[in-house]
PDB file with one MODEL, atoms N, CA, C and O in Angstrom:
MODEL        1
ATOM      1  N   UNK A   1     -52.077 137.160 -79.617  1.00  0.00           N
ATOM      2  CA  UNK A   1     -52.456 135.891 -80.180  1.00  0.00           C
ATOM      3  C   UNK A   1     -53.632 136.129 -81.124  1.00  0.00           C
ATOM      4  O   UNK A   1     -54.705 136.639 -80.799  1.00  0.00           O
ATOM      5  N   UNK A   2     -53.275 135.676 -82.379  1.00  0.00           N
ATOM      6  CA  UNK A   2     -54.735 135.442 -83.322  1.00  0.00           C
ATOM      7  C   UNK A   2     -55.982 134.514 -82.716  1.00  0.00           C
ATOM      8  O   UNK A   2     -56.248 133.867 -81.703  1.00  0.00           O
ATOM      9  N   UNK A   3     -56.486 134.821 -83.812  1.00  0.00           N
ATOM     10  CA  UNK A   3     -58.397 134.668 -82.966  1.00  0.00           C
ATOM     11  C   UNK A   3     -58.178 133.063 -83.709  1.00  0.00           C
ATOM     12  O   UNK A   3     -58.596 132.292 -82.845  1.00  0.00           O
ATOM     13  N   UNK A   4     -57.761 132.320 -84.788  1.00  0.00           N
ATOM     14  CA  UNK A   4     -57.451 131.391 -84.849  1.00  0.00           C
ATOM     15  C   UNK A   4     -56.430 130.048 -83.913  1.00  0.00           C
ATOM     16  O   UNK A   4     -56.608 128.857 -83.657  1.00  0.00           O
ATOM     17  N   UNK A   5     -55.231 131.170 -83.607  1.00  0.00           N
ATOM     18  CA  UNK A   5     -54.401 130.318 -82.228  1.00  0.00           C
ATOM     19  C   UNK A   5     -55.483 130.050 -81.556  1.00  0.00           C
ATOM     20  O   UNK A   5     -56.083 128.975 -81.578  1.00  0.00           O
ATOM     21  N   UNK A   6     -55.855 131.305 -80.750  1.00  0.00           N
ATOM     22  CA  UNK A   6     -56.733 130.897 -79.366  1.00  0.00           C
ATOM     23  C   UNK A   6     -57.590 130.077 -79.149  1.00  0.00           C
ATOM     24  O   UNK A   6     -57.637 129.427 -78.104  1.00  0.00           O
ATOM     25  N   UNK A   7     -58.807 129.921 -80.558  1.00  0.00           N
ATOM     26  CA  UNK A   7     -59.549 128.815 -80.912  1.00  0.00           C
ATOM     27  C   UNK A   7     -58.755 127.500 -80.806  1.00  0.00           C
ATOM     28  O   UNK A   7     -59.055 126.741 -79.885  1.00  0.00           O
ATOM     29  N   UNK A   8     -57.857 127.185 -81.583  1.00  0.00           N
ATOM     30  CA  UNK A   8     -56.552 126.178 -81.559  1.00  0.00           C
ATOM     31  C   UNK A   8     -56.772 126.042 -80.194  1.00  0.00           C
ATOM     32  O   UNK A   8     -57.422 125.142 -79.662  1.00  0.00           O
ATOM     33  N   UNK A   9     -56.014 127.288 -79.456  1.00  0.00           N
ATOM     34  CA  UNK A   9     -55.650 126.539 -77.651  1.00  0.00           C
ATOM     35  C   UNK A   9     -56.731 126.207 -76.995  1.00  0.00           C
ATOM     36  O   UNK A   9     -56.739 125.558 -75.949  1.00  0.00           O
ATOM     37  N   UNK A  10     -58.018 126.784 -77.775  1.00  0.00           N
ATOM     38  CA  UNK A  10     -59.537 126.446 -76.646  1.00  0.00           C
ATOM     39  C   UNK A  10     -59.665 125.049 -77.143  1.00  0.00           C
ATOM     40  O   UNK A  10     -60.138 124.314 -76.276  1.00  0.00           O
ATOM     41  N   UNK A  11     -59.402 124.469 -78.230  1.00  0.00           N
ATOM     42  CA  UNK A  11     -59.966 122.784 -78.889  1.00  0.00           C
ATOM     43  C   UNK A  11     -58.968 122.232 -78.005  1.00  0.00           C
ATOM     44  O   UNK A  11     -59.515 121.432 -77.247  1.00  0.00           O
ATOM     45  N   UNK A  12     -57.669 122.334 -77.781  1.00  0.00           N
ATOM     46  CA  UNK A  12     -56.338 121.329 -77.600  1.00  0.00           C
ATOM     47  C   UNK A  12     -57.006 121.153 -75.772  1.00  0.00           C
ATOM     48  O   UNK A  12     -57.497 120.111 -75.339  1.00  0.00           O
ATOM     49  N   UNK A  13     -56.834 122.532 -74.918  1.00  0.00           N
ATOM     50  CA  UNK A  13     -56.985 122.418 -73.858  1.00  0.00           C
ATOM     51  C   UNK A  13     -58.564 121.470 -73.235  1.00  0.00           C
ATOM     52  O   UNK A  13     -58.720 120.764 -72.239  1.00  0.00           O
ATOM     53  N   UNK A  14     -59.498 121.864 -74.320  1.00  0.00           N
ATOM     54  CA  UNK A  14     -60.611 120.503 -74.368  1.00  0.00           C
ATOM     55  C   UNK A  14     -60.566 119.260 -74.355  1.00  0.00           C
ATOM     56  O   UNK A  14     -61.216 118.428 -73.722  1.00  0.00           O
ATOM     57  N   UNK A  15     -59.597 119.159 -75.238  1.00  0.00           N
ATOM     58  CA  UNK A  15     -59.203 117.715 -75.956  1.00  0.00           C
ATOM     59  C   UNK A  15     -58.209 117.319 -74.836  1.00  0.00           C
ATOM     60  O   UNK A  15     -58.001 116.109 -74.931  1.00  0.00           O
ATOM     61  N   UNK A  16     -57.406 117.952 -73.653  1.00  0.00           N
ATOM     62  CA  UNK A  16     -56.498 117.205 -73.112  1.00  0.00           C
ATOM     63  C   UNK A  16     -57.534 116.789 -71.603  1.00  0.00           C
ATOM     64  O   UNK A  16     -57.416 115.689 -71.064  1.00  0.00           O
ATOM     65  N   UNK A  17     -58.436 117.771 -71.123  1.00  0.00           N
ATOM     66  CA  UNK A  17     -59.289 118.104 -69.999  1.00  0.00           C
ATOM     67  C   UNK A  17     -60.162 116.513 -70.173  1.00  0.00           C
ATOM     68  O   UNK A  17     -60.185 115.639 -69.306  1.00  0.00           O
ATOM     69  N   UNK A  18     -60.698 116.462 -71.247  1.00  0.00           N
ATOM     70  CA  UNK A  18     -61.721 115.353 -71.442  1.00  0.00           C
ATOM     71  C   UNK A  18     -61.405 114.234 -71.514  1.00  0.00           C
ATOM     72  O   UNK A  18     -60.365 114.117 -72.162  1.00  0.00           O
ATOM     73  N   UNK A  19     -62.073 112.684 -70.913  1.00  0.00           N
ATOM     74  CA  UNK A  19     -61.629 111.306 -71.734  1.00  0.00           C
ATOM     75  C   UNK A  19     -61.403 111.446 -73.141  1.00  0.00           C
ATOM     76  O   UNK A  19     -61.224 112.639 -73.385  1.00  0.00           O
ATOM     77  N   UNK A  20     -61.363 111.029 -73.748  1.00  0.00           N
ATOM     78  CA  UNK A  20     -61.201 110.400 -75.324  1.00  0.00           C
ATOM     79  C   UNK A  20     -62.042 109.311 -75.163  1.00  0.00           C
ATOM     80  O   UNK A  20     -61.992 108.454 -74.281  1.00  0.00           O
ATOM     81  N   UNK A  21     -63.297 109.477 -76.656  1.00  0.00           N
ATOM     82  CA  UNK A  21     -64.264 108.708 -76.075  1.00  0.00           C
ATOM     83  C   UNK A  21     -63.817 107.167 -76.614  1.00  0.00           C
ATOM     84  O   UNK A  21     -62.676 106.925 -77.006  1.00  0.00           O
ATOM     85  N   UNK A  22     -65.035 106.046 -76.563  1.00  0.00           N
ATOM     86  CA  UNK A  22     -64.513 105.121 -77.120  1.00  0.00           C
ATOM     87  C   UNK A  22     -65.288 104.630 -78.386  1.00  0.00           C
ATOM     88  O   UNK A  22     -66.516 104.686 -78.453  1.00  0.00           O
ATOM     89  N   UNK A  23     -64.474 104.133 -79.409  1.00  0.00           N
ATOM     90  CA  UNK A  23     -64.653 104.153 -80.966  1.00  0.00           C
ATOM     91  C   UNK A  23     -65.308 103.111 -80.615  1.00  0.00           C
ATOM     92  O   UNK A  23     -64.999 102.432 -79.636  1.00  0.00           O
ATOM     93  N   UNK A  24     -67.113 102.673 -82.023  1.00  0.00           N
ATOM     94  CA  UNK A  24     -66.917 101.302 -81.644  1.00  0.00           C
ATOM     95  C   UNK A  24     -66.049 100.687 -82.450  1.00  0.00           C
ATOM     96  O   UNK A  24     -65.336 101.444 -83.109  1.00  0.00           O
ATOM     97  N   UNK A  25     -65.861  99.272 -82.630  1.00  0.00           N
ATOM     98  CA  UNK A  25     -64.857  98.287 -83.037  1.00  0.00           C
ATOM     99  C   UNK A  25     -64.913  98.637 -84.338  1.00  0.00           C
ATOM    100  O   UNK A  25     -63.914  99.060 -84.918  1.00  0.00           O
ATOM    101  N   UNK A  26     -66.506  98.448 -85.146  1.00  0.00           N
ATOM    102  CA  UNK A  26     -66.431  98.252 -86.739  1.00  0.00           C
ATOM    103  C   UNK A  26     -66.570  99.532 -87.550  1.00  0.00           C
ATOM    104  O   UNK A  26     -66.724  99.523 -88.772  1.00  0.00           O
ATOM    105  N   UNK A  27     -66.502 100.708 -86.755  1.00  0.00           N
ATOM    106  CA  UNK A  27     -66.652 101.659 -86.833  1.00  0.00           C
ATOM    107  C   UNK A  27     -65.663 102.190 -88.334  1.00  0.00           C
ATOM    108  O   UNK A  27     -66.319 102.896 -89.099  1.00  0.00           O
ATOM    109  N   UNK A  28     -64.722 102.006 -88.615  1.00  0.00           N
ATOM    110  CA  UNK A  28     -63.596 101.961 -89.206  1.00  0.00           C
ATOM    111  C   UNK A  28     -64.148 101.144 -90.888  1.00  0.00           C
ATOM    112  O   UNK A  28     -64.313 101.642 -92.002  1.00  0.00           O
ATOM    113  N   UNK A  29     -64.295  99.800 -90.400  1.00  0.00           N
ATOM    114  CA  UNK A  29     -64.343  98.935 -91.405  1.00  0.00           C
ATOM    115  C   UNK A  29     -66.162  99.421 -92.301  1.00  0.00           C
ATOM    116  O   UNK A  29     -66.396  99.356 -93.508  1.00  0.00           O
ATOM    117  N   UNK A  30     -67.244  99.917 -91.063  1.00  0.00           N
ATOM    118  CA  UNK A  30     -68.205 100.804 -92.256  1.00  0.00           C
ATOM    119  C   UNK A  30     -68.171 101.620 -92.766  1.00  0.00           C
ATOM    120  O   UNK A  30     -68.804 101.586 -93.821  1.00  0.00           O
ATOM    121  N   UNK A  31     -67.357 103.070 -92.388  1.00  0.00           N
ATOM    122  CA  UNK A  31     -67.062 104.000 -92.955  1.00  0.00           C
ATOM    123  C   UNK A  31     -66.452 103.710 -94.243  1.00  0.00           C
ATOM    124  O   UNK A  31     -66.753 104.271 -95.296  1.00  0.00           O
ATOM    125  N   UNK A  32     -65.338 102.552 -94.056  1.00  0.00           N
ATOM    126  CA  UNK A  32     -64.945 102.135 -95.792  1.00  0.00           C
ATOM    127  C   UNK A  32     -66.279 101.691 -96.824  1.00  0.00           C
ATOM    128  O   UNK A  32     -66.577 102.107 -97.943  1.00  0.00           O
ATOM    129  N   UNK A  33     -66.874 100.756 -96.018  1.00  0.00           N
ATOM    130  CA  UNK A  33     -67.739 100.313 -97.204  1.00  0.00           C
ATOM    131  C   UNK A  33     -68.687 101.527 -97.553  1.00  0.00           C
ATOM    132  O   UNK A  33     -69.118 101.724 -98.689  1.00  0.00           O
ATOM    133  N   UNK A  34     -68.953 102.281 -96.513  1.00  0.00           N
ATOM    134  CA  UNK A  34     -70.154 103.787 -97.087  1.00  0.00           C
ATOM    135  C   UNK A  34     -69.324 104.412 -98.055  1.00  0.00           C
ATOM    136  O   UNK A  34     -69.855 104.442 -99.165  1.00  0.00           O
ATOM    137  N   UNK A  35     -68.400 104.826 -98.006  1.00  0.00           N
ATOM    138  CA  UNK A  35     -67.348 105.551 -98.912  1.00  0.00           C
ATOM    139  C   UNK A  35     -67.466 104.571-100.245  1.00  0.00           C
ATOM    140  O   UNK A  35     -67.827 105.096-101.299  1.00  0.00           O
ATOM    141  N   UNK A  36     -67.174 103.191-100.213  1.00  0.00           N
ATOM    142  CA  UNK A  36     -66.576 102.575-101.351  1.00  0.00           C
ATOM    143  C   UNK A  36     -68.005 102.417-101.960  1.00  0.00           C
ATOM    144  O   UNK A  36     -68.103 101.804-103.023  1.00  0.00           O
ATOM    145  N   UNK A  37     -68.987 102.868-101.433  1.00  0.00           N
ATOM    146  CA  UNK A  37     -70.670 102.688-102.488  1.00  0.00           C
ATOM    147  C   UNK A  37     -70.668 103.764-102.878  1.00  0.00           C
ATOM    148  O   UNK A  37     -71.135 104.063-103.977  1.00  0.00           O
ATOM    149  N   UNK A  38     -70.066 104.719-101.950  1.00  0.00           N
ATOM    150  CA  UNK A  38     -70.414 106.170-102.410  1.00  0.00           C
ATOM    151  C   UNK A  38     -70.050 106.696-103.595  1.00  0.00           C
ATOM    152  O   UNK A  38     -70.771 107.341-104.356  1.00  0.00           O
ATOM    153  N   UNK A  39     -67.989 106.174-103.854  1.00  0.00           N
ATOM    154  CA  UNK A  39     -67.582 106.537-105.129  1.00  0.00           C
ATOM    155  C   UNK A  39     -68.387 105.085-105.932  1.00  0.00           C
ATOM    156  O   UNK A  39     -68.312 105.692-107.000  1.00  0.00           O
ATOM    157  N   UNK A  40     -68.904 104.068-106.240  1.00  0.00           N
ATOM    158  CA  UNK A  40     -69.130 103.248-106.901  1.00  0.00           C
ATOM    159  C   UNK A  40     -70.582 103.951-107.275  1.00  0.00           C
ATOM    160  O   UNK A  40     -70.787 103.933-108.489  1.00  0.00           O
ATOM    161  N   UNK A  41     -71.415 104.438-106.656  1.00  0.00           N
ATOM    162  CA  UNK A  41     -72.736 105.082-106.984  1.00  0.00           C
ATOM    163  C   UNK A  41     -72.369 106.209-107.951  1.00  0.00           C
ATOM    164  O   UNK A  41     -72.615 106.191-109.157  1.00  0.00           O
ATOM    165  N   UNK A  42     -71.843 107.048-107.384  1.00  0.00           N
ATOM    166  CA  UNK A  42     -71.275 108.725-108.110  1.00  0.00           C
ATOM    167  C   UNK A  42     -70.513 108.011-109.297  1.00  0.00           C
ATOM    168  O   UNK A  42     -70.821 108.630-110.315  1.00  0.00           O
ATOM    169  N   UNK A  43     -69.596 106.911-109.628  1.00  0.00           N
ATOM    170  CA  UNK A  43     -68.764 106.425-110.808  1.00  0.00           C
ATOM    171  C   UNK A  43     -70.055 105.940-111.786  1.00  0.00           C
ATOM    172  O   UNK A  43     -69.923 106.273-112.964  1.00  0.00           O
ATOM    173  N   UNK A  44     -71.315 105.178-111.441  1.00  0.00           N
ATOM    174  CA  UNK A  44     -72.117 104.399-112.309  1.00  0.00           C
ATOM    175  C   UNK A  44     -73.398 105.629-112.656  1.00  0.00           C
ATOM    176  O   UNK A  44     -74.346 105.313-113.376  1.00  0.00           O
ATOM    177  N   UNK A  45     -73.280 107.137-112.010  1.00  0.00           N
ATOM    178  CA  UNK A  45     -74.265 108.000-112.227  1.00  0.00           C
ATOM    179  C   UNK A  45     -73.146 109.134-113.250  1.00  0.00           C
ATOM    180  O   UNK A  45     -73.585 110.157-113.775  1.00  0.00           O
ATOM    181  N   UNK A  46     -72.209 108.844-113.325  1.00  0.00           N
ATOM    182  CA  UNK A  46     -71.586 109.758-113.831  1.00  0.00           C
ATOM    183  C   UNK A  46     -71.436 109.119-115.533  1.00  0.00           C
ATOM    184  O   UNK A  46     -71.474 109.746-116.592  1.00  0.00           O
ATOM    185  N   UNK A  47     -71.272 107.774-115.302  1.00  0.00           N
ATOM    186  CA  UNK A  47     -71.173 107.335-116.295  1.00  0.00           C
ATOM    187  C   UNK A  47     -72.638 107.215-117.244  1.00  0.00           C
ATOM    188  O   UNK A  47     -72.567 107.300-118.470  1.00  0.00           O
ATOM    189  N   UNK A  48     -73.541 107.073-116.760  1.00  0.00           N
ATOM    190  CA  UNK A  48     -75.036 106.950-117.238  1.00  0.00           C
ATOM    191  C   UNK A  48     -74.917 108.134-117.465  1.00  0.00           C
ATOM    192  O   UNK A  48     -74.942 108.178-118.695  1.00  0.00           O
ATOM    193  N   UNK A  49     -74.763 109.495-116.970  1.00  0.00           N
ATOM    194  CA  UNK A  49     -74.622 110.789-117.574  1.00  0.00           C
ATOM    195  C   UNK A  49     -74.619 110.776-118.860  1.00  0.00           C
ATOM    196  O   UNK A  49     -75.536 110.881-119.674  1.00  0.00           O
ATOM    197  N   UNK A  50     -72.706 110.537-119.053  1.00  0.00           N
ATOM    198  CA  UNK A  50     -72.610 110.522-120.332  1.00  0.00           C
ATOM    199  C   UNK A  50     -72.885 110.010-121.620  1.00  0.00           C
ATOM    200  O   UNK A  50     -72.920 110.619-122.690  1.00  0.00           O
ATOM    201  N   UNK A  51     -73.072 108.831-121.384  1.00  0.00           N
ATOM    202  CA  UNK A  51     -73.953 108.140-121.904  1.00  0.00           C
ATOM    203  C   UNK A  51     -75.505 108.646-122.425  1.00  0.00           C
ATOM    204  O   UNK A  51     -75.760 108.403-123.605  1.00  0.00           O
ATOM    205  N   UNK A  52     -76.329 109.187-121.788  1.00  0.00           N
ATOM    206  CA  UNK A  52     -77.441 109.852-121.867  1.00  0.00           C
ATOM    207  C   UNK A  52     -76.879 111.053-122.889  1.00  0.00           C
ATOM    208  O   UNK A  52     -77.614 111.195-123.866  1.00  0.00           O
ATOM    209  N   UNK A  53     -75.940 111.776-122.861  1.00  0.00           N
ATOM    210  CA  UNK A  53     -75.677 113.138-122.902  1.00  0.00           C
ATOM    211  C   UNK A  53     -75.041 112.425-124.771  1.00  0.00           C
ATOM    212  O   UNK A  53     -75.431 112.796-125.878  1.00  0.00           O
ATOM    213  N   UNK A  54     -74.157 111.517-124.478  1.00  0.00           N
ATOM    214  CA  UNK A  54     -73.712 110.625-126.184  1.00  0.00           C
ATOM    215  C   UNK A  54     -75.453 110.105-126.709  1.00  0.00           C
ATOM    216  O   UNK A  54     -75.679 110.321-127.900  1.00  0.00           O
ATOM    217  N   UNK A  55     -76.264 109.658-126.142  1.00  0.00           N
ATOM    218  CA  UNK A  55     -77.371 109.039-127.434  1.00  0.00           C
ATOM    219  C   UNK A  55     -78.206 110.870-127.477  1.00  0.00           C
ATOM    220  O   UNK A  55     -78.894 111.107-128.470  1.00  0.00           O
ATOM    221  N   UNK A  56     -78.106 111.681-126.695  1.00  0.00           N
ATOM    222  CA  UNK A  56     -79.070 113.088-126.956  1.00  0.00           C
ATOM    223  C   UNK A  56     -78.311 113.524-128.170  1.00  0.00           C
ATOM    224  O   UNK A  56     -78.838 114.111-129.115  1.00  0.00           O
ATOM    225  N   UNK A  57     -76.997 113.192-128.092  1.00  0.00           N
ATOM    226  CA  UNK A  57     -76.421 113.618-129.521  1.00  0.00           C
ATOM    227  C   UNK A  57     -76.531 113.345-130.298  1.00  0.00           C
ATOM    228  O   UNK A  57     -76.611 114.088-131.277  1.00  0.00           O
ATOM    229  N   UNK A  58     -76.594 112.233-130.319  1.00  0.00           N
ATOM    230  CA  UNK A  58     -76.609 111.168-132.073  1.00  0.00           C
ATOM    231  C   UNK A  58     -78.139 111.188-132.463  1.00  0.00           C
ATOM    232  O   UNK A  58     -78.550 111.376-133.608  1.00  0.00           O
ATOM    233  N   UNK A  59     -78.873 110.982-131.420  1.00  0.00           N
ATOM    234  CA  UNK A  59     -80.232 111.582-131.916  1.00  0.00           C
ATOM    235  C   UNK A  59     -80.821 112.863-132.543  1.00  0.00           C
ATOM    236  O   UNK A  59     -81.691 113.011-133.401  1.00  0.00           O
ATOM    237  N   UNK A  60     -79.944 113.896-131.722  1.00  0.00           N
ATOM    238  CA  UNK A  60     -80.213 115.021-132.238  1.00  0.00           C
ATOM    239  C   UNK A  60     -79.576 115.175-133.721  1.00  0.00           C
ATOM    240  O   UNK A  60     -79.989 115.784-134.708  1.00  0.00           O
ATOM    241  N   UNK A  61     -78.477 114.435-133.517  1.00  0.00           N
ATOM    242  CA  UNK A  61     -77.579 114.422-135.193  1.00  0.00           C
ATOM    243  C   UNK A  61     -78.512 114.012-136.213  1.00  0.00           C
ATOM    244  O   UNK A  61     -78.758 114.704-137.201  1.00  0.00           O
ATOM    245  N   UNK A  62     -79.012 112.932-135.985  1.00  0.00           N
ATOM    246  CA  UNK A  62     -79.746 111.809-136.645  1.00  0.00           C
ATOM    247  C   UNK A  62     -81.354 112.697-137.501  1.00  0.00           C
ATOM    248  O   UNK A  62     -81.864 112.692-138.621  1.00  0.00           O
ATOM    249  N   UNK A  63     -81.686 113.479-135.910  1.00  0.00           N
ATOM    250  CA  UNK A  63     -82.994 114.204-136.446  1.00  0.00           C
ATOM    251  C   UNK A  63     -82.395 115.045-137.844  1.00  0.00           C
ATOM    252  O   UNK A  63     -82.693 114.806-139.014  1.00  0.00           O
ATOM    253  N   UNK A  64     -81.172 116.426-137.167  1.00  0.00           N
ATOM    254  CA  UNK A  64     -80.922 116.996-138.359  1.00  0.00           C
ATOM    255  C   UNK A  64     -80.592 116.802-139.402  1.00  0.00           C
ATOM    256  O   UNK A  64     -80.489 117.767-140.159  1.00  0.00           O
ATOM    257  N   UNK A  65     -80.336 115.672-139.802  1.00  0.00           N
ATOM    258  CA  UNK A  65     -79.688 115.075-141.431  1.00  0.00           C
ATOM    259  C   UNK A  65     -81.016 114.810-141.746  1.00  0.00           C
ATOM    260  O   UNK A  65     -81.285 115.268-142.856  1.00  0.00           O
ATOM    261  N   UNK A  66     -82.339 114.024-140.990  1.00  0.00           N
ATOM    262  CA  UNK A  66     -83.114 113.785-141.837  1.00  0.00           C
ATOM    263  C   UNK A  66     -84.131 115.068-142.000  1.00  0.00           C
ATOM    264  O   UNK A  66     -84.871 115.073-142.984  1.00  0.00           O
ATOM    265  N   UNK A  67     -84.179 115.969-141.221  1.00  0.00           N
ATOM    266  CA  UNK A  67     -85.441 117.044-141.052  1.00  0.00           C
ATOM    267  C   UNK A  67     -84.494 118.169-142.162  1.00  0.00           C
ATOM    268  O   UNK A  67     -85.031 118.832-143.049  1.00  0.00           O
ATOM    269  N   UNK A  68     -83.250 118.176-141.904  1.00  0.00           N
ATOM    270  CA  UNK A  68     -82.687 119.447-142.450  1.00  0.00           C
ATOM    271  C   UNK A  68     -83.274 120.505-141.914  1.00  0.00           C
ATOM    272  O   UNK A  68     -84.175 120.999-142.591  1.00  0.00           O
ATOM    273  N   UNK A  69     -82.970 121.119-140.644  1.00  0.00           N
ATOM    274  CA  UNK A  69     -84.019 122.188-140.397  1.00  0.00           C
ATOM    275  C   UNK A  69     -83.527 123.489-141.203  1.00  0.00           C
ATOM    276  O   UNK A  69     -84.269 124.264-141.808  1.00  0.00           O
ATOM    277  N   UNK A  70     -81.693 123.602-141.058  1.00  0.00           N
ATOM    278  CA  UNK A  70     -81.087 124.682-141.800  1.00  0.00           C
ATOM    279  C   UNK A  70     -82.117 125.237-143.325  1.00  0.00           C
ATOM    280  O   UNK A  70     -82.260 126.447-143.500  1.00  0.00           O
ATOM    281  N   UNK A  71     -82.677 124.360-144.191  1.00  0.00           N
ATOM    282  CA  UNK A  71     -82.826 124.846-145.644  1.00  0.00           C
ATOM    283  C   UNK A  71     -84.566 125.287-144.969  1.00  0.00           C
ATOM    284  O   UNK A  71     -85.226 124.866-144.019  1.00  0.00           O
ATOM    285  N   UNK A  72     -84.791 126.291-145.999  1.00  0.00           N
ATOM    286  CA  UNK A  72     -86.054 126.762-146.105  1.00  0.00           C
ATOM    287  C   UNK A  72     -86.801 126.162-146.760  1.00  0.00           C
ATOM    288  O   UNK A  72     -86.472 125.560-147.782  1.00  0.00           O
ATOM    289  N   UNK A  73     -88.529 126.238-146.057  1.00  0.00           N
ATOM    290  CA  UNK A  73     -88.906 125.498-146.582  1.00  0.00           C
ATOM    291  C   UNK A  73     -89.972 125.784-147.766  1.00  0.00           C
ATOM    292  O   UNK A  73     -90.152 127.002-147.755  1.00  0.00           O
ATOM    293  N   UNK A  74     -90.490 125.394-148.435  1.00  0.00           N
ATOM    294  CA  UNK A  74     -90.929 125.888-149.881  1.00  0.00           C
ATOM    295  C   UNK A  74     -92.359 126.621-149.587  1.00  0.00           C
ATOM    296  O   UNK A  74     -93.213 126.235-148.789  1.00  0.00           O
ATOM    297  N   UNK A  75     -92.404 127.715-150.384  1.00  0.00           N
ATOM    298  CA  UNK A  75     -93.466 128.416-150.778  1.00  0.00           C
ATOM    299  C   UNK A  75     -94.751 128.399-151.284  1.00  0.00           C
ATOM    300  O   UNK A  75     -94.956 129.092-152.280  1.00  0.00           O
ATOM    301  N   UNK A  76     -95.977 127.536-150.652  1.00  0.00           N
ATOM    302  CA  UNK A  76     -97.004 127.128-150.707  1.00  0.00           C
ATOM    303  C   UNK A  76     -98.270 128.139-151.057  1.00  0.00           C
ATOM    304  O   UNK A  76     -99.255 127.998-151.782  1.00  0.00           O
ATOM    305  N   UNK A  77     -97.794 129.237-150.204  1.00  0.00           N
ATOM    306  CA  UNK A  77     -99.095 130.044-149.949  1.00  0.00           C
ATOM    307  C   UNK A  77     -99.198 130.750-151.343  1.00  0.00           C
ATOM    308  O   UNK A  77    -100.375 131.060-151.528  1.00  0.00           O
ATOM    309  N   UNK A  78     -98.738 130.961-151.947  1.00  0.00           N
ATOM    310  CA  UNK A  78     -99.018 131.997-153.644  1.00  0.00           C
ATOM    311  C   UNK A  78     -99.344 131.418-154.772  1.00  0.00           C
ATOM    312  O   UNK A  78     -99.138 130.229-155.014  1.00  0.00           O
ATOM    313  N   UNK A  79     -99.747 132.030-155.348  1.00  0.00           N
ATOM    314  CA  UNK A  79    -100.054 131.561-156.378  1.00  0.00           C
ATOM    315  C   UNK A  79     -99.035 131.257-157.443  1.00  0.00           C
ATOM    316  O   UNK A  79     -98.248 132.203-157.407  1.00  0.00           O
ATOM    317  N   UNK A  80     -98.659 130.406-158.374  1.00  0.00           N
ATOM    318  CA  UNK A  80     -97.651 130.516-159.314  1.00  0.00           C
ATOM    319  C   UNK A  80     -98.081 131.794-160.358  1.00  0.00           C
ATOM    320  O   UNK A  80     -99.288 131.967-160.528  1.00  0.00           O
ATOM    321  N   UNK A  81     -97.088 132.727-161.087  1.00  0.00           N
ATOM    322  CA  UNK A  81     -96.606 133.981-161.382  1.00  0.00           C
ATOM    323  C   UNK A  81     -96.573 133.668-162.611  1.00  0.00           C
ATOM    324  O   UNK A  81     -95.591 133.113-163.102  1.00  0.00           O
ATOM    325  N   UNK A  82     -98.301 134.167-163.709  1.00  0.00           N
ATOM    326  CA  UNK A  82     -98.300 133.646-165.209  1.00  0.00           C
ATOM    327  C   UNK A  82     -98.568 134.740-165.806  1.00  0.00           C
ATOM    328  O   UNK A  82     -98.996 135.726-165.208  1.00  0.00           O
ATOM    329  N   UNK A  83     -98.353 134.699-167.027  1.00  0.00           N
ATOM    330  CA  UNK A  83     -98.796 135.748-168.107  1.00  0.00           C
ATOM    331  C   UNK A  83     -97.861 137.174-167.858  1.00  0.00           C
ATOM    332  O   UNK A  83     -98.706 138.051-168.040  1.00  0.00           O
ATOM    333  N   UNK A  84     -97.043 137.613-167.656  1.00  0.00           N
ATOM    334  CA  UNK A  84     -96.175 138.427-167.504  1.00  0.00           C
ATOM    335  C   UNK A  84     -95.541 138.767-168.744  1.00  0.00           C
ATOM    336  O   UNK A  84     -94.626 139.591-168.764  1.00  0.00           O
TER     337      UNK A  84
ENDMDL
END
């Protein structure tokens, strides 16, 4: 017998030896509502995500069109190049 069966036959032979305890009544009907906040929390944090993650973009878009960081920027420090 595998080391998994035997575990198997040690839970079953527990489970038949013992009462079965008793559930309470609403036990059932809170577990739904914890669950149904749970995906409603994780759905309204997932969505604020993206959201956050869409305006970091358009901002960041927004900066680079006006900053242009790509072009270089002009040559201050020298002197202009006369009499040559």
């Amino acid at each position: 017998m595998s080391l998994p069966d035997r575990k198997e036959d040690e839970v079953r032979r527990m489970l038949e030896a013992a009462p079965h305890p008793i559930v309470p009544p609403g036990l059932a009907a809170l577990a739904a509502r914890q669950g149904h906040r749970m995906l409603r929390r994780r759905r309204v944090l997932r969505t604020a995500g993206w959201w956050l993650l869409f305006a970091a973009a358009v901002a960041f878009s927004v900066w680079a069109a006006l900053a242009e960081p790509w072009t270089t920027p002009p040559i201050d420090t020298t002197p202009p190049v006369e009499g040559w």
